[in-house]
C-alpha positions as CSV (number, residue, x, y, z in Angstrom):
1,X,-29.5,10.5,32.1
2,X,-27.2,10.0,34.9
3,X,-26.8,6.2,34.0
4,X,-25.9,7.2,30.7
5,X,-23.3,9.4,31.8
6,X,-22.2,7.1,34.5
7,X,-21.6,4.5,31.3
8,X,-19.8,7.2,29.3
9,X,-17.3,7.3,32.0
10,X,-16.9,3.8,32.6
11,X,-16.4,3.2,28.9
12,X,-14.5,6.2,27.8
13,X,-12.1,4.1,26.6
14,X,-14.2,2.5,24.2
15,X,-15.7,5.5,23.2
16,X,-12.9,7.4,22.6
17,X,-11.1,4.7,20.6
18,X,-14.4,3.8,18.6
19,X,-14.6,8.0,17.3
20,X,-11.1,7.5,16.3
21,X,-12.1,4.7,14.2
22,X,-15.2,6.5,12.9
23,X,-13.0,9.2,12.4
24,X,-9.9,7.3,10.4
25,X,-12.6,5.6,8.3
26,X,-14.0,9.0,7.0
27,X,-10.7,10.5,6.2
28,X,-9.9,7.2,4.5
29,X,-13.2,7.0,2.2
30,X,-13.9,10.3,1.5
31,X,-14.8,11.0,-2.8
32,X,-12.8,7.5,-2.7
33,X,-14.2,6.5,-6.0
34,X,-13.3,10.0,-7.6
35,X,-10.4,10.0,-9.1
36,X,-8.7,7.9,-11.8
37,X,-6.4,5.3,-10.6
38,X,-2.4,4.8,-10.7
39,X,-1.0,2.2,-13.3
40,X,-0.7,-0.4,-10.5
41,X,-4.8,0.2,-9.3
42,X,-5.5,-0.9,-12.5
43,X,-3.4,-4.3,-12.4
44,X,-5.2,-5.5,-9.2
45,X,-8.7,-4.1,-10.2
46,X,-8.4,-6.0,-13.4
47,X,-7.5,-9.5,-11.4
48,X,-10.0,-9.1,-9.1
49,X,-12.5,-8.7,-12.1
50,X,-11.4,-11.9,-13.9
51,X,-12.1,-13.4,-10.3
52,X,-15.2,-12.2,-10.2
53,X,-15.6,-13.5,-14.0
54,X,-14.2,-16.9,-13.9
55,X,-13.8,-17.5,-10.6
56,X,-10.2,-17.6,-10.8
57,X,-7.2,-14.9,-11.4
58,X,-6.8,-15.9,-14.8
59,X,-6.4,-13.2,-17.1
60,X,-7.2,-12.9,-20.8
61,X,-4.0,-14.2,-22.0
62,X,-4.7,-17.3,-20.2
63,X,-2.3,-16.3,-18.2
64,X,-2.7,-17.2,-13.7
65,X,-2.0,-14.3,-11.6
66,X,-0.8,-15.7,-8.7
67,X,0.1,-12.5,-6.8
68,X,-1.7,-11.5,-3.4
69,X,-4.2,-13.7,-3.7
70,X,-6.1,-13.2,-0.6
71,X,-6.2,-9.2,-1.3
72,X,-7.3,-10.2,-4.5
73,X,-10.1,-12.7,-3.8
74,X,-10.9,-9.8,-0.6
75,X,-10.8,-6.8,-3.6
76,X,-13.0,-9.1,-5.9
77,X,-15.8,-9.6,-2.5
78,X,-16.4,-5.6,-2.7
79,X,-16.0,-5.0,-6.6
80,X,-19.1,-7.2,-6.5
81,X,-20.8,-5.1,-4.2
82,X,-19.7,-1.5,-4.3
83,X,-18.5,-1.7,-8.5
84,X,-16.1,0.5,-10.2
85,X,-12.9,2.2,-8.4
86,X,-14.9,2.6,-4.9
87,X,-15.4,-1.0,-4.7
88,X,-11.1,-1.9,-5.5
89,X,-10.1,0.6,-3.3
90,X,-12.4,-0.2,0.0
91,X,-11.1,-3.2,1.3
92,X,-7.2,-1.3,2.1
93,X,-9.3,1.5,3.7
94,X,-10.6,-1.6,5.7
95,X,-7.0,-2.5,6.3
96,X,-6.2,0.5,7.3
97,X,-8.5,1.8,9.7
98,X,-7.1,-1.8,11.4
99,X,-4.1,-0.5,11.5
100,X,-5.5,2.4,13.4
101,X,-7.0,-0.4,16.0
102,X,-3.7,-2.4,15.7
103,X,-1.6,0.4,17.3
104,X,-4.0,1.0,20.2
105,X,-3.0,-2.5,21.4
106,X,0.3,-1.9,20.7
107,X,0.4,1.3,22.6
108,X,-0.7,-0.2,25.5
109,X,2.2,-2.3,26.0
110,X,4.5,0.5,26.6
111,X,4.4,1.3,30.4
112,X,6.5,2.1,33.1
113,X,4.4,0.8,35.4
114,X,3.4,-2.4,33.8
115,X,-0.5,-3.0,32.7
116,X,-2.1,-1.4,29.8
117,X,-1.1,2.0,28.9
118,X,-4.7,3.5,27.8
119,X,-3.3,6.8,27.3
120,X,-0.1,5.6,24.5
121,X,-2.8,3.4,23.3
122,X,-5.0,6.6,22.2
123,X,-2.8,8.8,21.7
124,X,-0.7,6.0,19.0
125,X,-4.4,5.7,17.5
126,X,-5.2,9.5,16.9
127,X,-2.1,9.6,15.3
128,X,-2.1,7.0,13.0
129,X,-5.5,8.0,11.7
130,X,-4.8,11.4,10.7
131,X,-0.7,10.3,9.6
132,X,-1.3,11.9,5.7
133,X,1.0,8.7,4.1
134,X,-1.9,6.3,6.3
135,X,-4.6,7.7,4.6
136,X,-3.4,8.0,1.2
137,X,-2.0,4.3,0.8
138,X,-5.4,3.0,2.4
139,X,-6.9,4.6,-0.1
140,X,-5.3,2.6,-3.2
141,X,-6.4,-0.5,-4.9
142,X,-3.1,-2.4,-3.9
143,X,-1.9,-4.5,-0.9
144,X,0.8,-2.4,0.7
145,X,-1.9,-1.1,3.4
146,X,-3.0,-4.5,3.9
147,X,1.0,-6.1,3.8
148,X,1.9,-3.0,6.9
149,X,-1.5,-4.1,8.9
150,X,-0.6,-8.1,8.5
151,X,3.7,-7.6,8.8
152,X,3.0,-5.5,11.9
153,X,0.0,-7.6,13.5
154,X,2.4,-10.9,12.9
155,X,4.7,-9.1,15.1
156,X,2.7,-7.7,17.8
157,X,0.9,-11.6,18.0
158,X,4.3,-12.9,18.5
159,X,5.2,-10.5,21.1
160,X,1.8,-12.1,22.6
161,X,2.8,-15.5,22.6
162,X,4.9,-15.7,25.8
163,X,1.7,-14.9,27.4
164,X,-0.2,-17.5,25.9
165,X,0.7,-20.5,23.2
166,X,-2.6,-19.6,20.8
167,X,-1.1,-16.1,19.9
168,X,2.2,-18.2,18.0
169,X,-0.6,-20.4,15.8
170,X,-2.6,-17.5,15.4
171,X,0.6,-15.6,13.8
172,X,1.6,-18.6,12.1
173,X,-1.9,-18.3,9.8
174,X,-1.6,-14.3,9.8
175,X,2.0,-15.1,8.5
176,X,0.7,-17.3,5.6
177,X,-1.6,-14.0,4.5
178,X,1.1,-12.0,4.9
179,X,3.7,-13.7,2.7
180,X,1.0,-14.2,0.2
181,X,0.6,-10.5,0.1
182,X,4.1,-10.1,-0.9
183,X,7.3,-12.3,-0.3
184,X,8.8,-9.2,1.8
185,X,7.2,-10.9,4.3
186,X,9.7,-13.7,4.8
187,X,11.8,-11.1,7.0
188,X,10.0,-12.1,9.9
189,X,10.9,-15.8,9.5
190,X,13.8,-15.7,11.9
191,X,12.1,-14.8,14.7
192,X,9.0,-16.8,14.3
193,X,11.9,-19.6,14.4
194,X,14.0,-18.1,17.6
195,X,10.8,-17.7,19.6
196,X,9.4,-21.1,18.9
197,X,12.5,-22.6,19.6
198,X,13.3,-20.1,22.6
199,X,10.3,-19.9,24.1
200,X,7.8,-22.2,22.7
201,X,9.4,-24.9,22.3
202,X,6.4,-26.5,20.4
203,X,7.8,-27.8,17.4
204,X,4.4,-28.6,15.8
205,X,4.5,-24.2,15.7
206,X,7.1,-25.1,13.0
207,X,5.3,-26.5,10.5
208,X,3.8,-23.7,8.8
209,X,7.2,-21.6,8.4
210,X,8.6,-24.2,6.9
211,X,6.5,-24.7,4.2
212,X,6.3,-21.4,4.0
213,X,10.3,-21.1,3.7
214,X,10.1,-24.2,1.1
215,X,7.3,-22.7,-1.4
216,X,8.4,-19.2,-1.4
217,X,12.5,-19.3,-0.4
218,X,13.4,-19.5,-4.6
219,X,11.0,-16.7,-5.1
220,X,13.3,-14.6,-3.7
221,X,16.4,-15.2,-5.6
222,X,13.7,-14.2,-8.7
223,X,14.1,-10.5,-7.1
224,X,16.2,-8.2,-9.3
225,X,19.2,-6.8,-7.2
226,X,21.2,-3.6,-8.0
227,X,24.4,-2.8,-7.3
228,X,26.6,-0.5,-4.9
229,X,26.6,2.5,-7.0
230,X,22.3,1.8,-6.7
231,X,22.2,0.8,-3.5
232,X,24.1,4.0,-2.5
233,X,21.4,6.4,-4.4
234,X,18.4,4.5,-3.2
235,X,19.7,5.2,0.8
236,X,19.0,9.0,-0.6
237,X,15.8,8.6,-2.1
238,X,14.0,6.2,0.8
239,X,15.9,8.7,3.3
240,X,14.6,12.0,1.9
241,X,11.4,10.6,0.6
242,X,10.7,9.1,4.6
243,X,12.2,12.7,5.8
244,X,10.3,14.7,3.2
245,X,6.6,13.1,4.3
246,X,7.4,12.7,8.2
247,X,9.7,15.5,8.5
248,X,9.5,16.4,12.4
249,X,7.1,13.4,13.1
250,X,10.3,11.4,11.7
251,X,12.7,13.2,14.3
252,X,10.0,12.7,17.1
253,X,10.3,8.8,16.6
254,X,13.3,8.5,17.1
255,X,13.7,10.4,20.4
256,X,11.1,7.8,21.4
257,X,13.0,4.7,20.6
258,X,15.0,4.7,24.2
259,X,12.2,5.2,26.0
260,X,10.1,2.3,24.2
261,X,13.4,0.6,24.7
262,X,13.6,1.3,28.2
263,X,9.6,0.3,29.1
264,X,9.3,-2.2,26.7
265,X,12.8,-3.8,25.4
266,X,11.0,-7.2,24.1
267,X,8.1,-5.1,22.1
268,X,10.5,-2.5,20.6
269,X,13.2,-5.0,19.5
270,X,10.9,-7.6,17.4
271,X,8.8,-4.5,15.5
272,X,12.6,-2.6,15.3
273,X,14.6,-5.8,14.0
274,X,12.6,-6.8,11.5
275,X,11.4,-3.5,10.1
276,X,14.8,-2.6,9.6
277,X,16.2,-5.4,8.1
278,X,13.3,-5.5,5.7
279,X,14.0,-1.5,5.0
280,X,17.8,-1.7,4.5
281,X,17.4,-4.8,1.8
282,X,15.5,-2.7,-0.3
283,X,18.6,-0.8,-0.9
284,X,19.3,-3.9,-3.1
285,X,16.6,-4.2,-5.1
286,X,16.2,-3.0,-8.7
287,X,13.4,-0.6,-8.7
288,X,13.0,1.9,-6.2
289,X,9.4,3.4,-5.3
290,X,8.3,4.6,-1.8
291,X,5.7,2.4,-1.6
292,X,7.9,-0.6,-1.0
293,X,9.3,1.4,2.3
294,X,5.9,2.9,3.7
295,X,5.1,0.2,5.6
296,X,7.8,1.0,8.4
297,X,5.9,4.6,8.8
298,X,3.3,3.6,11.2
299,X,5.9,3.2,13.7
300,X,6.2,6.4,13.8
301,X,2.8,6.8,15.7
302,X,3.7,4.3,17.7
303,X,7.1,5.8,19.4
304,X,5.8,9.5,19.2
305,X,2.9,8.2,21.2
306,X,5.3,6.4,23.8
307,X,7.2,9.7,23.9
308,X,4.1,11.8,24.4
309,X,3.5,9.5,27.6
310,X,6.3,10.7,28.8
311,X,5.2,14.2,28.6
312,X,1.8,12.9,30.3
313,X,3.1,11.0,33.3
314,X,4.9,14.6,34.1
315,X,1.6,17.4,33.0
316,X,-1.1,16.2,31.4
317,X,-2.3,19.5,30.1
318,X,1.1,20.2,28.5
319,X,0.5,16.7,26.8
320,X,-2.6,17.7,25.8
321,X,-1.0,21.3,23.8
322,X,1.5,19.3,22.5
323,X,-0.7,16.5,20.9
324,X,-3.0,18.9,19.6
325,X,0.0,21.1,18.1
326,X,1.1,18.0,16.5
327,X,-2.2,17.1,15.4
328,X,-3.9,20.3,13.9
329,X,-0.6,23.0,13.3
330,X,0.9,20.4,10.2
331,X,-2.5,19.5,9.2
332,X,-4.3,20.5,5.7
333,X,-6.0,23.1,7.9
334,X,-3.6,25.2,6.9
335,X,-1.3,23.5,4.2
336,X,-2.5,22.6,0.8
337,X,0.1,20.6,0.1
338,X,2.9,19.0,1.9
339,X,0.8,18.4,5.3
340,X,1.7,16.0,7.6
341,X,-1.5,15.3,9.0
342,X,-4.8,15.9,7.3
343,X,-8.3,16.6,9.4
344,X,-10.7,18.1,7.0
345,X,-11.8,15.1,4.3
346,X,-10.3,15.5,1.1
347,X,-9.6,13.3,-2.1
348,X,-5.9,12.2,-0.6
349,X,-3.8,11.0,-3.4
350,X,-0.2,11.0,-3.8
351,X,1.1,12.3,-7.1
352,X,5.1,10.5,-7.1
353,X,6.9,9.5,-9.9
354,X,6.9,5.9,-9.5
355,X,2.7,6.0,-8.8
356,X,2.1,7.1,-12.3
357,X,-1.8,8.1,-12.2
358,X,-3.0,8.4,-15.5
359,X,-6.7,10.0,-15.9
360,X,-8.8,8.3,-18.4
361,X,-11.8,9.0,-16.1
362,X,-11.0,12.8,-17.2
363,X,-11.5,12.7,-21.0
364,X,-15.0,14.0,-22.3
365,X,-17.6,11.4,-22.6
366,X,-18.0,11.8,-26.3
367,X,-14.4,10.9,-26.6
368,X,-14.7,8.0,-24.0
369,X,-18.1,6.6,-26.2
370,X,-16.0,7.2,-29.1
371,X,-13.2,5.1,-27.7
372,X,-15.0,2.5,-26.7
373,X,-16.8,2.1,-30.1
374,X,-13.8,2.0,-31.8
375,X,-10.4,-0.5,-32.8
376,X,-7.8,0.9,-30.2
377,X,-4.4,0.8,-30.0
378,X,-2.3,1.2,-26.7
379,X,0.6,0.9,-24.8
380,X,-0.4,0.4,-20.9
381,X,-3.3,-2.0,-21.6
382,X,-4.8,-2.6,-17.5
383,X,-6.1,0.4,-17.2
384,X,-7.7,1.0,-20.5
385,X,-9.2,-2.4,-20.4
386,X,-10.6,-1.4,-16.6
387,X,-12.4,1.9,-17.5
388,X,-12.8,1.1,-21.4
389,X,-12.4,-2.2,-22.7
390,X,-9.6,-4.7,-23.6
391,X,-7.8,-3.0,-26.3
392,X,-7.9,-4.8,-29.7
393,X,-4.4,-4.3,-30.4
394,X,-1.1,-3.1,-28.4
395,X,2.4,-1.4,-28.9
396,X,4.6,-4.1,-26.3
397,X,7.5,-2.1,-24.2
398,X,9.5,-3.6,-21.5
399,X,9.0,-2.6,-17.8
400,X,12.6,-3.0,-16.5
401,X,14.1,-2.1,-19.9
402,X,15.4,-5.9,-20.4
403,X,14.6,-7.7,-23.2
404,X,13.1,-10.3,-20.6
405,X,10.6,-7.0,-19.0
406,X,8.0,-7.4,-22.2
407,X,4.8,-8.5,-20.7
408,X,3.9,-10.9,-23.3
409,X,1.9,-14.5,-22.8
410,X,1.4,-16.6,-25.8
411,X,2.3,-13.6,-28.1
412,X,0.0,-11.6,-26.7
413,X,-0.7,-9.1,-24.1
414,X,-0.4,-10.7,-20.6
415,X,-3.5,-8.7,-19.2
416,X,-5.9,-8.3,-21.4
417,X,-4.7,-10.8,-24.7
418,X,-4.5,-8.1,-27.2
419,X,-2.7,-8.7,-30.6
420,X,0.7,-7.0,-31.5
421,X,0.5,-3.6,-33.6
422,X,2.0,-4.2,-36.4
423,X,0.1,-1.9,-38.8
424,X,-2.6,-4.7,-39.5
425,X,-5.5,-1.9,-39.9
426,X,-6.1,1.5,-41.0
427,X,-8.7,3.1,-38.3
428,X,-8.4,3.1,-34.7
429,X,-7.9,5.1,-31.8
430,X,-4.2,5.5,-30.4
431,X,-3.8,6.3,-26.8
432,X,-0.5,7.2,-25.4
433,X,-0.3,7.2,-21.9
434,X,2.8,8.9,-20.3
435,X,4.2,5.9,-18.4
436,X,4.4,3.5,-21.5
437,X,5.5,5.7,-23.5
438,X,8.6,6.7,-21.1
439,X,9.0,2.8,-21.4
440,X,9.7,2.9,-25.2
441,X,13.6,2.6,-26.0
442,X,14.4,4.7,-28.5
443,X,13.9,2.3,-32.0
444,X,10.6,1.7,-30.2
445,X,10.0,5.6,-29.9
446,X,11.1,6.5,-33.5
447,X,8.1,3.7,-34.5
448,X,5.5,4.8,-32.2
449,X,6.4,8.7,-33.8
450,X,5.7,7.3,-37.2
451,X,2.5,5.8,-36.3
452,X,1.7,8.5,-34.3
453,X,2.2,11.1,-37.5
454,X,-0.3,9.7,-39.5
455,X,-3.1,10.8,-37.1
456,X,-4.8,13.7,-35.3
457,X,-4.2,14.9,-32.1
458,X,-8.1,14.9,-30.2
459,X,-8.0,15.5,-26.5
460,X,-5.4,14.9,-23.6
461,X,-6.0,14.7,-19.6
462,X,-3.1,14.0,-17.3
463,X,-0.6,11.6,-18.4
464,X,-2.7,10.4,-21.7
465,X,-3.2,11.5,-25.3
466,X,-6.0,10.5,-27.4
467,X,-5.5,10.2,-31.4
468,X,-8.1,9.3,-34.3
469,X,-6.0,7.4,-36.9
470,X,-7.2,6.8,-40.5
């Protein structure tokens, strides 16, 4: 017994860090398979199931999705094992329970005494596995928990390589993944170049960036760009939307920032720069959806934690009231909605207007037989064709409202290859789901009404109505 206990104290660390793991990865998979998915679930589900398929990402319409492809390939790995919306959605709570481990080793580094910082380390962890946005984005069937784990690891590696030359080709290859996850990735370049020149001065550590640079520089100018009078609004929304789910967490961070500044000014500067270059640019861009900012939130565990050492270095047991306040008092103990933090398991979702979830998992399984023994019509087709079936026929809308948004491939859909509505039969099943339907312009809308009033209304769940036509 007393050896036991004597190796409990000598790897406390370890032990402590490993029940925050065990602990992240609970709140991350609880009822994971539960509910239905959001309209971009469904995309990646239904890649990684032509992958699994054909070996490939080539979807019905013959069509090569190119997008993510490691997530893809990964997401295909555990459909084939787990099935169904459990298996699409475990490999980001992989991802993020790594981000979890990924901010104890960046803790660490913040010291005013130099060494490791044990203490920043675990308290940085704890709070990144019970940060409510963590837990809810590792818990979708999409690569933004996976692109924060693999932007933020690409800069922590780099920080590493003035210590030792392996950590620059190790980020190189983490940077291929990462810019394959999504071309936001690419904000990094800059300093993968100054620190290789700088520092490095290797210039075999070159190679990879610029192919990198080469292959996916012209993607970029593909990116849809809006203008002042857009750029001005989306400030507002990624400002109050950040505010709304960080609130005093978000306030906290920033009080940290000088002090990681002042006991780390190399660490703080490469995962400030880049994060906030690649946050203001998406200002510019088109479409605005929180998703595409989330990534910069789990620096907020990262600086509260730093500031929290501050509080320890001068009394630990105030540290330890405070870090529990912050930890339990915002929680879903005691909110049902709007928590910061969340430490009793629950089916975390997040219901926002750009993360459409639309519940065909929801409608009564006579209806759902029904459906699926039936001709359909539709207008979203991904996630019909991943809880149903490919739909035999489909009302096309564009996603941007341009005429060039229509996702058509060789006349047909570009998911699934179903065949433009065009009145060619008399008996079928129309679904209109919320999302496609807000798609419609209005000629489109006056069409889909006409179809639409030549058949019975059946059953609806959130965001979808079911119709027997004929």
């Amino acid at each position: 017994m007393h050896a036991i206990v004597r190796w409990a104290l000598k790897n406390k660390i370890i032990l402590l860090l490993g029940g925050i793991l065990v602990f992240a990865f609970i709140l991350r998979v609880y009822q994971l398979g539960d509910s239905s998915m959001w309209i971009d679930e469904t995309i990646s589900s239904l890649v990684a199931r032509e992958i699994l398929d054909k070996g490939v990402p080539e979807l019905d319409s013959g069509k090569f999705y190119g997008r993510a492809l490691f997530f893809h390939y990964l997401m295909a790995f555990f459909i084939g094992i787990f099935g169904g919306d459990f298996g699409a959605r475990i490999i980001s709570v992989i991802f993020g329970v790594g981000s979890v481990l990924l901010v104890f080793f960046i803790g660490r580094e913040f010291n005013s005494k130099g060494g490791k910082n044990n203490s920043a380390g675990l308290t940085a962890a704890l709070l990144s596995a019970v940060l409510f946005l963590e837990i809810a984005y590792s818990r979708q069937a999409r690569f933004y928990q996976m692109f924060q784990f693999l932007f933020f690891l690409c800069l922590f590696l780099l920080y590493k390589s003035k210590e030792n030359k392996k950590y620059a080709w190790i980020a190189s290859f983490v940077l291929i993944v990462l810019v394959d996850t999504h071309i936001a990735g690419l904000v990094v370049m800059p300093l993968f170049f100054y620190f290789i020149i700088k520092e490095q001065k290797n210039w075999k550590l070159l190679i990879i960036p610029l192919i990198l640079c080469v292959y996916y520089g012209p993607g970029v100018l593909g990116i849809g760009t809006g203008n002042s009078e857009l750029a001005g609004s989306y400030i507002e929304n990624y400002s109050t939307s950040l505010f709304y789910h960080l609130r005093a967490f978000a306030i906290i961070t920033l009080i940290g920032l000088p002090l990681g500044f002042y006991w780390n000014k190399r660490l703080t500067s490469i995962l400030i720069i880049p994060s906030f270059v690649l946050l203001f640019s998406l200002v510019f861009v088109k479409v605005y959806a929180l998703r595409y900012a989330y990534f910069i939130v789990l620096l907020a565990p990262i600086f509260i934690s730093v500031l929290l050492y501050y509080i320890y270095k001068n009394n630990k047991i105030f540290f330890i009231v405070v870090l529990l306040f912050a930890v339990i008092y915002p929680s879903n103990l005691f909110f049902e909605s709007g928590n910061l933090t969340v430490l009793k398991p629950e089916n975390i979702q997040l219901f926002t207007v750009s993360e459409p979830i639309i519940a065909y998992k929801t409608l009564s399984s006579e209806l759902r037989e029904e459906i699926i023994k039936s001709k359909s019509v539709v207008l979203f087709t991904p996630g019909f064709s991943w809880y149903y079936k490919n739909p035999d026929y489909f009302i096309p809308f564009s996603l941007n409202g341009l005429p060039r948004g229509y996702w058509l491939y060789n006349d047909v859909d570009v998911y699934t290859g179903a065949i433009v509505f065009d009145n060619q039969i008399n008996e079928f099943v129309l679904l209109e789901d919320a999302f496609g339907y807000s798609k419609l312009n209005s000629v489109e809308k006056e069409k889909f009404e006409e179809i639409k009033g030549k058949c019975e209304f059946v059953e609806e769940s959130r965001y979808l109505k079911v119709y027997r036509c004929g």
